[in-house]
Structure formats: C-alpha cells, structure tokens
C-alpha positions in Angstrom: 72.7 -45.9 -10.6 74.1 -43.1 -13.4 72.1 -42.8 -16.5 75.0 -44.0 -18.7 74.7 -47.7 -17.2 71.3 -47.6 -16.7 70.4 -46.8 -20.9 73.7 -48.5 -22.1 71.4 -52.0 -23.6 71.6 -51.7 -27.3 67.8 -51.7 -27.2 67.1 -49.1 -24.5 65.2 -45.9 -25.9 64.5 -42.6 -24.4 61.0 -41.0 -25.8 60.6 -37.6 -25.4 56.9 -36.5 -24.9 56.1 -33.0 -25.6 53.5 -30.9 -27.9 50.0 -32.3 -27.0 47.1 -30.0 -26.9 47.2 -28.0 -23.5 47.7 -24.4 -24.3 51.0 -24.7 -23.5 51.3 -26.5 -26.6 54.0 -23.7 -28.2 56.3 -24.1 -25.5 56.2 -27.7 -24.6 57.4 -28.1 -28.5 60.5 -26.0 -27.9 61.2 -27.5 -24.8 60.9 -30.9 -25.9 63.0 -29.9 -29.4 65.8 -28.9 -26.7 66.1 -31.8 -24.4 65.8 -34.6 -27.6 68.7 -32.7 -29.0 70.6 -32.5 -25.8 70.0 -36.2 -25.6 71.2 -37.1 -28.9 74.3 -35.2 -28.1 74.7 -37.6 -25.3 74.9 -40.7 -27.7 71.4 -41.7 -26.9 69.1 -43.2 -28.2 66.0 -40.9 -28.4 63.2 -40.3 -30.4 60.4 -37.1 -29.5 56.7 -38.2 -29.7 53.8 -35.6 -29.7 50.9 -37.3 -28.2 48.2 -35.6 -30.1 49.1 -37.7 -32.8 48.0 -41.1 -31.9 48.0 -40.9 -27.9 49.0 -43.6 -25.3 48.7 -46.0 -28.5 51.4 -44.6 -30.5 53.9 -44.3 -27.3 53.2 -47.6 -26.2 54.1 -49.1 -30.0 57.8 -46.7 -29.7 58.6 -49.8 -26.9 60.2 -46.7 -24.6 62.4 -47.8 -22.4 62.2 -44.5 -20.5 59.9 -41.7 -20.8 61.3 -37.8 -20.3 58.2 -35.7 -19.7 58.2 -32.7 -21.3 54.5 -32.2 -21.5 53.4 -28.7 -19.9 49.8 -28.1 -19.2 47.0 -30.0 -18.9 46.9 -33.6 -19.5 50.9 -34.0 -19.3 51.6 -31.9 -15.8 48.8 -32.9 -13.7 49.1 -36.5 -13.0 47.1 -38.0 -16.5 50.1 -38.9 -18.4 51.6 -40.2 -15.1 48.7 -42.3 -14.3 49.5 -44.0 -18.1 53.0 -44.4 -17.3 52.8 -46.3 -14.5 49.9 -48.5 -16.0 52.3 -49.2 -18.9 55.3 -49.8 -16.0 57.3 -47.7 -18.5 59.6 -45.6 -15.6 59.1 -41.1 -16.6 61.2 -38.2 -15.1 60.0 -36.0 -12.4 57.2 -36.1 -10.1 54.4 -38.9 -9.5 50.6 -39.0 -9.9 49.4 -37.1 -6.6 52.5 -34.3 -6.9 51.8 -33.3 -10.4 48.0 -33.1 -9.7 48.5 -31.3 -6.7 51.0 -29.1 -8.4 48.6 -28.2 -11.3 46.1 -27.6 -9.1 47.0 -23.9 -7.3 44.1 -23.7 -5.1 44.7 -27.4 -3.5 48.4 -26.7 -3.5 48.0 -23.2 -1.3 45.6 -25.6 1.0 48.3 -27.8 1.5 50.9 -25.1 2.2 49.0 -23.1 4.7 48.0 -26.4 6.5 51.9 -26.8 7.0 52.3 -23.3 7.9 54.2 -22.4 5.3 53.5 -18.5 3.9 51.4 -18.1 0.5 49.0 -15.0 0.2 45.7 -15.4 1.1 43.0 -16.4 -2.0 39.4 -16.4 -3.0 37.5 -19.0 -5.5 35.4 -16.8 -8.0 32.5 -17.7 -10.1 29.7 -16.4 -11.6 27.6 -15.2 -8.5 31.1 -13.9 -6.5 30.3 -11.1 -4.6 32.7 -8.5 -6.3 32.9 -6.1 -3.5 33.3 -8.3 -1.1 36.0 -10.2 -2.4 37.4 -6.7 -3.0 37.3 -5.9 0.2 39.0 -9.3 1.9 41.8 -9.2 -0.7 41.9 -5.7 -1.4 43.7 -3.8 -4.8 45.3 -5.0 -6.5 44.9 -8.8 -6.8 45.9 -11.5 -9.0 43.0 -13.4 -11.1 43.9 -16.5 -12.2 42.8 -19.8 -13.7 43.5 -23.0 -11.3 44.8 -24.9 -14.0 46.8 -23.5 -16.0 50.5 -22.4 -16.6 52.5 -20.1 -18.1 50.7 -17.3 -16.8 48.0 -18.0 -19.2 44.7 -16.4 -18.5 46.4 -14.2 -15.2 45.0 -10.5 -14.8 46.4 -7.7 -12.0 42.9 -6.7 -11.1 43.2 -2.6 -9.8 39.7 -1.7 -9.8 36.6 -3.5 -8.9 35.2 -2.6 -12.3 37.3 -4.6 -13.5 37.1 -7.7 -11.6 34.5 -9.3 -13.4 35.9 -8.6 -16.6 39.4 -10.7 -15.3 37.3 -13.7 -13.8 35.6 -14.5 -17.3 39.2 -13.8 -18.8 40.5 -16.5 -17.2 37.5 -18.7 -17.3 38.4 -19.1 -20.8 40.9 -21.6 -20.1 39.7 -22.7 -17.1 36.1 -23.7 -14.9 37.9 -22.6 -12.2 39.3 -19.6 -10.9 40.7 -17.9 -8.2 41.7 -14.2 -7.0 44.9 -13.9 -5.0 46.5 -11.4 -2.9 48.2 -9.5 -4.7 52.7 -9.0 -3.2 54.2 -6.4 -4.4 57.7 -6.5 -4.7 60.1 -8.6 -5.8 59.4 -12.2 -7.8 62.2 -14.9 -7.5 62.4 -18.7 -8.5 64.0 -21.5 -7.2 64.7 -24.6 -9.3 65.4 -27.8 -7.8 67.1 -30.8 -8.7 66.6 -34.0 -7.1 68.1 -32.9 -3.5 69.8 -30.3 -4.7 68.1 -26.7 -4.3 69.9 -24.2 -7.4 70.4 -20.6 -7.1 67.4 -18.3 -7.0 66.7 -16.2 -9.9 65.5 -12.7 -9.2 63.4 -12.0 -12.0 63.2 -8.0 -12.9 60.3 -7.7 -16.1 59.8 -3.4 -17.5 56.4 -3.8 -17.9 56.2 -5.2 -13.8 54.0 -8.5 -14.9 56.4 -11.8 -16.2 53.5 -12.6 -18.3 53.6 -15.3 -21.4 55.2 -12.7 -23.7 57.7 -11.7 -20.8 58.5 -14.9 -20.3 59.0 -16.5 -23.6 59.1 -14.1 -26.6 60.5 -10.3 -25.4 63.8 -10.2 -24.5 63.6 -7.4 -22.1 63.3 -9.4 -18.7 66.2 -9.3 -16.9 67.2 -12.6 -15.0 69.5 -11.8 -12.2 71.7 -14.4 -10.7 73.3 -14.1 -8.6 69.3 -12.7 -6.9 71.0 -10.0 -5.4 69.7 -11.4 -1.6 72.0 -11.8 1.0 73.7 -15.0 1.9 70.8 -15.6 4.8 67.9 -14.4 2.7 68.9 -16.9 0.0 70.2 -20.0 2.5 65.9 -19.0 4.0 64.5 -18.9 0.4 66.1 -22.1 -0.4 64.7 -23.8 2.8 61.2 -22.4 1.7 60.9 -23.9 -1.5 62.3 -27.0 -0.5 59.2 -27.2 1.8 56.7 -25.8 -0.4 58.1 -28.9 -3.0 58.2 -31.7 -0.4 54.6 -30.4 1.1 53.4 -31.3 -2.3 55.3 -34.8 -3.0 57.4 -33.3 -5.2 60.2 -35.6 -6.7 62.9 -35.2 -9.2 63.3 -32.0 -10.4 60.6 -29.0 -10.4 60.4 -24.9 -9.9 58.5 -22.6 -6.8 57.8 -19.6 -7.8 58.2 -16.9 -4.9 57.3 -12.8 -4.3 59.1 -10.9 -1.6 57.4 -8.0 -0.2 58.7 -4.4 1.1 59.0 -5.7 4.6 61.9 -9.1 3.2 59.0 -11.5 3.5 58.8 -14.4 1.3 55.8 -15.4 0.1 54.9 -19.2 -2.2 52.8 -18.6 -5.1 52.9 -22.0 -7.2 55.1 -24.7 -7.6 55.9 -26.3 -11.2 56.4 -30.2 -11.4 57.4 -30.0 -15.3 59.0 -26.5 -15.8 60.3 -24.8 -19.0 63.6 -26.1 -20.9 63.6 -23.4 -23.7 66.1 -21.0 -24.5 63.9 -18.4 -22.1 63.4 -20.6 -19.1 64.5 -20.1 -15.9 65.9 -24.1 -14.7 68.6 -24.2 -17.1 69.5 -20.9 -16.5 70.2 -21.7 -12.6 72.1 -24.8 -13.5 74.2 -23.0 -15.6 75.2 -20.4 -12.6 76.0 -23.8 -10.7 78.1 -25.1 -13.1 75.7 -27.9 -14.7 75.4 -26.9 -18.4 72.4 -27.9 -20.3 73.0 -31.6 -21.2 74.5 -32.8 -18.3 71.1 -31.1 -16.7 69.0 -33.2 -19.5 71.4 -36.1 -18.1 70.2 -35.9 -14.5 66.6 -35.0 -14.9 66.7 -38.0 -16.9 68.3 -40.1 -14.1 65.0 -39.3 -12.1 63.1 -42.1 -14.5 66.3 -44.0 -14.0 65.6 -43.6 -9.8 61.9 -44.4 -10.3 62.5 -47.6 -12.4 64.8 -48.6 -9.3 62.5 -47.9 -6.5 
C-alpha cells in the first residue's frame, strides 16, 4: 500500500514529532523542520508537534492520523514514545517498542550482537569503584568512554592515558547513570543506512580532527563524506550483509543507521545502531539516498510508508 492512497482521506494528517527535551533537542528540531517541509511539498497534510509543550495530551488532541518520529534521544528513540503510540493505536514510522530500546541501549545492543556472533569490540561497564588499571589493562589505550544512552556522540571521550580515565567516566556520567569503556578500532568509520529491505551505500566518513564528534557531525563543515566508501565491490556487498544483521539482531524495522569501524587488518567491526537517525542538512541517511537515486522527499515519502506498513500489519 503506497503512501499516496494510504493518506489520500480529506481528513488524514501526518504529525511530525520532534524537539522534546533529550539533549538532542537541537538536532531533532532541524530534523523534524526538514521532513515537515518535505511533507508539505508532497501535498500533505502535516503539522510538527514538539512534545515538551503539552506531551501525549497535546498529540492525542492534533487527532494524527500517522505519526513520523523524529524524536532523537531519550524519551523519543528508546521505545517511550513508541509505547504511547501503540496505546493511542495511532500507526508511527520506524522501529517498535523492544528495537528502539534495545537500540538506545549500547551495552544491551553489543550483548545481543556478540550472542549472534556478530563482531563489535569488546566493552567494560564503569562506575564509581571501577578499577582503573584494570580496565586499562583488558581494553588497553586508547578506548572509547561513553554514556549507554545517549546519541550524537554526546558525552564520548578517546581515553589515552589511565590518568585520564576517571576524568572521561564522570564526563559522560553527566548525561548518563550509565557508562561504558569500549575498545577502542582504529581505522576507518563507515555507516550504512537502511531502508525498509533495502540496504544504501556505505558512507566512509573521513573527520581532520580523527573523532566525528557533535561538532564534526553537525556544525564544521570539514568532514568529508565519501560515497562512493572507496571499499571494494566485496568489502561493501560484506559491510552491507553486516549491518543488515546487526539491525535485524535488534528488531529493527523501517528505516535506521549501524555505525561501523574497519581496522588495519579490513576487519569490520559494529559499534551502535540508530533506530531514528539524523535528517538535517549534515546527516548521513539522506546523503546515501541521494547516491541511490532517492532524493530527500521521496525518502520522507517512504520512511513514512513504514507507519503506513505498521497500520496494515
């Protein structure tokens, strides 16, 4: 069933949620600014809603006929506003209850992973009685500190020194209660975007500075995005087979993003996956429908058809 039928009642409605109060707040504005536009575009009928204006309460009275998520963070990316939809029965885009959790969740979502013995570098739980030495010394330098719940890079420190361990772990337990030190790859980071059963091309993602951080990701303009990745047709047709393992392992549904290192000996490794990734004019899903040939609203169009699919099922 195409969108177009599916939303062509005089009285069907699209509500776009985005903004909230995760602290991905910033982005999930721009994002959700983008696809209502794109919508509109598309003769239809769509209104944005922020929730931290009157919550479920305010969404509910907007009588949605479909909901397009564009909620990043906490409280729109980890199951909660998913749990709400299906209470209200109103149909959303993108992954269910369990999948979004999971995929917010880094620590369960690596447990998952290696139980299907699929590759993602070995990690520690910190908190305040870790053992710094010793979690130096079963990850070794540098490592990744990062908080479980959060996106965007927010809170994530490349720890080179043991001195400077502790000072990471209460960095990112500002934005989070729980942590985790990582493995640290080095070598090269790629993304995959995928789109219902469609996996797009991978984006080989080259930043000066060596860390895509927040700034590298949504203010500089200095990262370089290369597609095509640069990887052979074998290494991509493998990459592409790995993330769409790593995003069924989870429940994954509808659209989403796994983010991937590759280190000196051609070895992919999974680092997270993203159940509602970035649509701003610096993110990384558009940017791999557009090497396919899907420009941006026709890409709005059929994430949107994933509420269409759920409201069918």
């Amino acid at each position: 069933m195409s969108v177009a039928m599916s939303l062509n009642d005089p009285l069907a409605r699209v509500v776009v949620v985005y903004g909230g109060t995760s602290a991905e707040r910033e982005v999930s504005l721009k994002s959700g600014a983008a696809v209502l536009a794109a919508l509109k575009r598309q003769g239809i009928d769509a209104i944005g809603y922020d929730p931290k204006e009157e919550g479920l309460v305010g969404l509910e009275r907007l009588a949605p006929t479909a909901v397009f998520v564009a909620l990043h963070g906490r409280g729109g990316e980890d199951g909660m506003l998913q749990g709400a939809l299906e209470l209200l029965g109103l149909p959303y885009t993108g992954s269910g209850v369990l999948a979004s959790a999971l995929g917010m969740d880094k620590q369960r979502t690596k447990q998952i992973w290696q139980a299907v013995g699929l590759p993602t570098p070995e990690s520690i739980m910190l908190n305040e009685t870790s053992d710094w030495s010793k979690v130096v010394s079963q990850l070794g330098l540098p490592m990744m500190v990062k908080p479980v719940h959060e996106g965007s890079t927010l809170g994530i420190s490349i720890v080179k020194s043991q001195e400077a361990l502790e000072a990471a772990y209460h960095e990112a337990a500002k934005y989070d209660a729980r942590v985790m030190a990582e493995r640290f790859v080095v070598g090269e980071e790629y993304t995959v975007a995928l789109l219902n059963n469609d996996v797009l091309p991978a984006i080989r993602v080259e930043v000066p500075g060596g860390f895509y951080d927040y700034e590298a990701k949504y203010i500089a303009n200095t990262t370089q995005y290369h597609l095509p990745s640069g990887l052979s047709l074998v290494d991509e047709q493998a990459l592409a087979d790995l993330c769409k393992k790593a995003f069924d392992a989870v429940g994954g549904e509808g659209w989403g993003r796994v983010d991937v290192m590759r280190d000196a000996m051609g070895r992919f490794w999974l680092i997270e996956v993203n159940t509602v990734p970035g649509m701003t004019d610096h993110s990384l899903v558009p940017q791999a429908a557009a090497h396919a040939g899907i420009d941006f609203d026709q890409l709005v169009l059929r994430i949107l058809d994933t509420a269409v699919q759920r409201s069918c099922s």
